[in-house]
N, C-alpha and C positions, 0 to 999 in steps of 0.2 A: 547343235551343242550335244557333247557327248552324256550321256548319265552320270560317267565319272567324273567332269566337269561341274556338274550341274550340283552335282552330294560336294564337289570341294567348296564352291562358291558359298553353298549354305553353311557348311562348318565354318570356312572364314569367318563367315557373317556371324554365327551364334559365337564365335571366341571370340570376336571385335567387342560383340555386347557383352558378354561376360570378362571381359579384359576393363572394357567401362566402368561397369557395375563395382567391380575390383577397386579400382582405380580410384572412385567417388564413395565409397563404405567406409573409409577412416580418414581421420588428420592427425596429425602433429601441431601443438599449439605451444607456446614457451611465455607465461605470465609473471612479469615482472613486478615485485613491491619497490617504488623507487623513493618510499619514506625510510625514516634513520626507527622507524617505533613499528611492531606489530600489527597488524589487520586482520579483525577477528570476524568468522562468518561473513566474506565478502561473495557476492555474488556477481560474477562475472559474465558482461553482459555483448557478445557477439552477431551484428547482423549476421542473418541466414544465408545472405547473398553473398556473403563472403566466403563462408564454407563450401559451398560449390557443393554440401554432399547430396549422395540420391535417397529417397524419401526412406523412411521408416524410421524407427525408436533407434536412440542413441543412448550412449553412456560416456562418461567420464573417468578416465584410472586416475587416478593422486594419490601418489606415493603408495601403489600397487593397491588404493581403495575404489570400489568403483562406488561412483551417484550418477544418480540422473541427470537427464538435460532435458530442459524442456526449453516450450518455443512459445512466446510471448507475441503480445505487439503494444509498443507503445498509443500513447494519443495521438501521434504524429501519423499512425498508421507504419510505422517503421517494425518488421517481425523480427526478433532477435532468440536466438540462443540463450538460454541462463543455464549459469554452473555454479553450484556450491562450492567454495571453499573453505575449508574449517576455519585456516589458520595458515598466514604468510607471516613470517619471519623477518624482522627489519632487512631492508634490498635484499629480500629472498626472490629466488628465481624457480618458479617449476617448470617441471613438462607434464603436459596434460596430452594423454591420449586418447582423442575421441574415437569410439566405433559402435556398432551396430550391439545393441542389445537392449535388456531391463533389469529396475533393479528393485526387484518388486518386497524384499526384505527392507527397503530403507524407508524411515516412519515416516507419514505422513506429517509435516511440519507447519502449514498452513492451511487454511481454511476458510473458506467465503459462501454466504449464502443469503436469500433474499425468498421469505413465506412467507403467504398470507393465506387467510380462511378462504374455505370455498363454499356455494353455495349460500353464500349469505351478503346482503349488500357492502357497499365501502363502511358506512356510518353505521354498528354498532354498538349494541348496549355491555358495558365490562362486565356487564352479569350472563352473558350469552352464553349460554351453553351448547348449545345446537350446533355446532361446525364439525368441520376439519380441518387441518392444514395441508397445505400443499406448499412443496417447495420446484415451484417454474425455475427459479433465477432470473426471472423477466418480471418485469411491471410495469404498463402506463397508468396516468393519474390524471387527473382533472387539475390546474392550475389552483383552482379552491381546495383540492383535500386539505383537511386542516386536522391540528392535532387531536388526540384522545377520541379516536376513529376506533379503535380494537380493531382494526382489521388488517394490518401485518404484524408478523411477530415480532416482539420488542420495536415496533413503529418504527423499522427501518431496515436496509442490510446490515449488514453484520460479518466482521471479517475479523483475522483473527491468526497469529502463529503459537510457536512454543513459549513466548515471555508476555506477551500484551491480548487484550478483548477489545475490537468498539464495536459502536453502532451510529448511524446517522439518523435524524430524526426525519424521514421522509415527507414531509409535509410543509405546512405557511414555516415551521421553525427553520428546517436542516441547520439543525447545529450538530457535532459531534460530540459521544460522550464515551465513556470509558467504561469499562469490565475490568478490574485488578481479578488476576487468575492466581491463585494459589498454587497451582500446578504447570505439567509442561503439556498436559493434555489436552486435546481438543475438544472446549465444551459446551461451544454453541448449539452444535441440533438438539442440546437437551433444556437449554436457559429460553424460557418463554413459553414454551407450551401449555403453561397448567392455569395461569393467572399471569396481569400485568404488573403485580406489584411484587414478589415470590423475591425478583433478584435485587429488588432493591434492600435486600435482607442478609443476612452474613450466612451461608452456605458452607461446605466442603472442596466446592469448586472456587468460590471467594465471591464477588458480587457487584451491584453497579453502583461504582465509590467515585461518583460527582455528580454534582449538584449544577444544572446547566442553567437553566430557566430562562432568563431572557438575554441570556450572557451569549457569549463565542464557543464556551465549552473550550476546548483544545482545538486549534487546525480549521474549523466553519469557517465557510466563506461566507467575505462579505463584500462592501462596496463602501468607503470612506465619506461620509458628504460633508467632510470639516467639522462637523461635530461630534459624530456618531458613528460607531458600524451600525452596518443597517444588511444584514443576511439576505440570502435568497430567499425572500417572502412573495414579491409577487410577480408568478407566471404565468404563462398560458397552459404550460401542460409540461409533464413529465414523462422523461423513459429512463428507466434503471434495470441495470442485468447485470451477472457475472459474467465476465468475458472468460476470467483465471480461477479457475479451486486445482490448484497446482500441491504436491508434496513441498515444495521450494519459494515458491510465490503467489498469491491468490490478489488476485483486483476484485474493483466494482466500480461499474462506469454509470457517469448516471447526465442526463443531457436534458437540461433547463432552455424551454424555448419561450420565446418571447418573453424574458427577463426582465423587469424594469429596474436597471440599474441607476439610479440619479436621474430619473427622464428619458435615459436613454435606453430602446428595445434591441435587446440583444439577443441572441442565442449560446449558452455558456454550453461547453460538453467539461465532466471531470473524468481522473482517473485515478483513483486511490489503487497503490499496492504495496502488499507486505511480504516482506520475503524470511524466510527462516533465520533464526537466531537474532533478529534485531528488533529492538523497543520499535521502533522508529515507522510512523505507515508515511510511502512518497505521495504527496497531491501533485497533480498535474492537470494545469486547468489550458483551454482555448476558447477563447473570445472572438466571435464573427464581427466584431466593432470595436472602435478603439476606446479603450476603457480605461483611465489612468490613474483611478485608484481604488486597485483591485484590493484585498483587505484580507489579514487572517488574525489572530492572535490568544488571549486565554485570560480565563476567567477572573477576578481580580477576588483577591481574598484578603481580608482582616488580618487571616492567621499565616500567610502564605507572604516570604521574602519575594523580592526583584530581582530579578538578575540579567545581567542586560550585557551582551559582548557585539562590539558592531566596528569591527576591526577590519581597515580598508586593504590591509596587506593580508587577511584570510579571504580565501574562496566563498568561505560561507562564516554565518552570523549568528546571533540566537537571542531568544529573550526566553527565560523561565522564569516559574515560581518554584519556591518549596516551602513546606510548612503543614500544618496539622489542619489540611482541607480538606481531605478525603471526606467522604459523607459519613463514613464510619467514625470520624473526626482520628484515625492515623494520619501520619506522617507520607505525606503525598509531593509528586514532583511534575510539573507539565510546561514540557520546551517545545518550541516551534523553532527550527533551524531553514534559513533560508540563503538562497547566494547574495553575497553582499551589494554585487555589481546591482540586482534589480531592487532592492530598496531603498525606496521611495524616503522615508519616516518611519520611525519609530516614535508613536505618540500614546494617546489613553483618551481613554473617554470616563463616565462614571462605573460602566461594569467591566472594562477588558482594557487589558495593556494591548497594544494594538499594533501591528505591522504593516506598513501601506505602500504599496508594491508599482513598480512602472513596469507593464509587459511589454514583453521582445516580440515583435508581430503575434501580439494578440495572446499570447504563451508566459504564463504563470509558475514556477514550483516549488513547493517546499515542503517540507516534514517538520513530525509533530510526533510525540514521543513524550508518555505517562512513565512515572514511576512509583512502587505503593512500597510502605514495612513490611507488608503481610507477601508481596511475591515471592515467588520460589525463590529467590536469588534477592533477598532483600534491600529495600534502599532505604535505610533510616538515619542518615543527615547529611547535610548540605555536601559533605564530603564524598559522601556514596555517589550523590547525584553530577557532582563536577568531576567523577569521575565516568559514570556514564553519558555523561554529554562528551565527552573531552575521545570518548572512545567510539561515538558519532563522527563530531567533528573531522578525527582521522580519516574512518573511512571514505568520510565527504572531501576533504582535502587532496586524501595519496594520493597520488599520482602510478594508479597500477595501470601499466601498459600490456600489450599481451600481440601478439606476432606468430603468424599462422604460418608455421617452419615446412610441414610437404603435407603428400595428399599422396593416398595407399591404395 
């Protein structure tokens, strides 16, 4: 073989791959709104496998804006693409052009994280002074950790965008509770550091406004046993970590082994995530057993209305409260929206309106969504709040399609 031969074959070759690389660096995508009403802050969510593109950071143009894309994985283990969208227009149609870049100017919109002391045992005296924090984003636990340990910060993860705060109580409780944020900022690495009792105080950043105690709190999982929910109290051992502290969407997975749910030993895995501009955090649970009355619902108040929509002709359902519950005793809202098709019942017990759920092999989901007078975007009566559910519901309902048009 000639030398001149030998230098064509190898250009071929480097233009083949760089013809590739070409080739697999952008798409064209066309996302369709096919409701007759608005979709605000949708996050558009695309297996990876389908884009076909070759590896590195990507971005999105919308309407000559660009945001990020980042790449997720559901609990199913399925990895997908997410894209912000501000704002679709009733049967609005865009083009989204994906391609290689960053968009390091656009704010950080979510947030997730999981601290605890170092150098000092699990059980804790609230008087400790002696530590540090560390923030891993990992954790295992002993199936006994029990509460009032001082030894994670605010006694659980902690996740969080630009309109909501929670935390979960990592321990015998795991219920969820709530952070009302007076701002759009993010302000968890600062809330718990100092003392455990600081947030449950009225602040400048706003503070922790519910009262959980032996209740469900908002969204806690539980297990129904015909009289009672009865929460993830007793297991063998615990793992929790962030998977997501995304600008667009942050999780926190947390995996419950040897669960005794009604006598039966199970293994639970969860997946909370929040994504930007929405109340609303998604649960997504799996079940290694069949378990058929999985449970979630919210705390039950004196001062706090009902309100209960379980309509077989929507996609999805809801039960809320509103009324002057906050701990701060404002004007407070707490809905839990599920798919209609998996519920089981809608019943109560003495502390919690309650939701009881029949899973799809083993797979559970729903959202859960506070509202306070004091947020930046205030919700101060019944009105406000069915219009925040109602602007949930949408985006749960649309029906946005979205159709992958070439590849560049």
């Amino acid at each position: 073989m000639s030398n001149f031969s030998l230098v064509y074959r190898v250009l071929f070759f480097l233009c083949s791959v760089l013809l590739i690389q070409v080739t697999l660096s952008a798409q064209t995508i066309s996302v369709k709104n096919n409701s007759n009403q608005a979709v605000l802050d949708y996050t558009l969510e695309i297996p990876v496998k389908d884009l076909k593109l070759s590896l590195g950071n990507y971005i999105a143009l919308i309407n000559n804006r660009s945001v990020p894309v980042e790449v997720i994985t559901d609990i199913k283990g399925t990895v997908k693409a997410i894209i912000p969208i501000e704002k679709m227009q009733a049967n609005e149609e865009l083009v989204i052009q994906l391609q290689k870049g960053l968009v390091p100017d656009y704010p950080k919109r979510t947030y997730a994280e999981l601290s605890h002391k170092i150098n000092r045992p699990y059980y804790n005296s609230k008087q400790d002074s002696l530590f540090s924090w560390a923030k891993p984003n990992y954790i295992t636990l002993p199936g006994d950790f029990r509460d009032h340990s001082y030894y994670i910060k605010y006694e659980g993860p902690g996740w969080e965008n630009d309109k909501v705060a929670f935390r979960f109580y990592l321990d015998n409780r795991n219920a969820i509770d709530v952070f009302g944020k007076k701002t759009s900022d993010i302000i968890l690495p600062a809330v718990g550091i100092d003392d455990f009792e600081k947030y449950h105080h009225m602040s400048d950043w706003g503070m922790d406004n519910l009262k959980v105690g032996k209740a469900l709190g908002v969204g806690s999982i539980a297990v129904w046993n015909g009289e009672k929910a009865v929460r993830v109290e007793k297991k063998d051992s615990i793992v929790c970590y962030i998977p997501a502290d995304g600008k667009i969407r942050s999780q926190v997975k947390t995996i419950y082994y040897g669960w005794d749910a009604n006598g039966t030993k199970c293994d639970l895995s969860s997946l909370i995530s929040i994504d930007a501009g929405s109340r609303a955090s998604h649960m997504e649970l799996l079940i290694d057993k069949e378990i058929d009355n999985i449970t979630t619902g919210i705390i039950k108040s004196k001062k706090a209305e009902l309100l209960v929509s379980n309509d077989k002709n929507s996609k999805w359902s809801y039960i809320a409260t509103f009324g002057q519950q906050s701990l701060n005793n404002d004007m407070q809202g707490l809905v839990v929206f599920a798919p209609t098709a998996q519920i089981k019942e809608i019943t109560e017990d003495t502390l919690n309106h309650i939701m009881v759920f029949t899973p799809q092999n083993g797979y559970v989901e729903y959202y859960f969504m506070p509202t306070w007078e004091l947020d930046k975007e205030p919700v101060r009566t019944k009105e406000d709040l069915q219009r925040c559910i109602d602007e949930v519901l949408n985006r749960l309902n649309s029906l946005v399609t979205y159709n992958i048009l070439t590849t560049k």
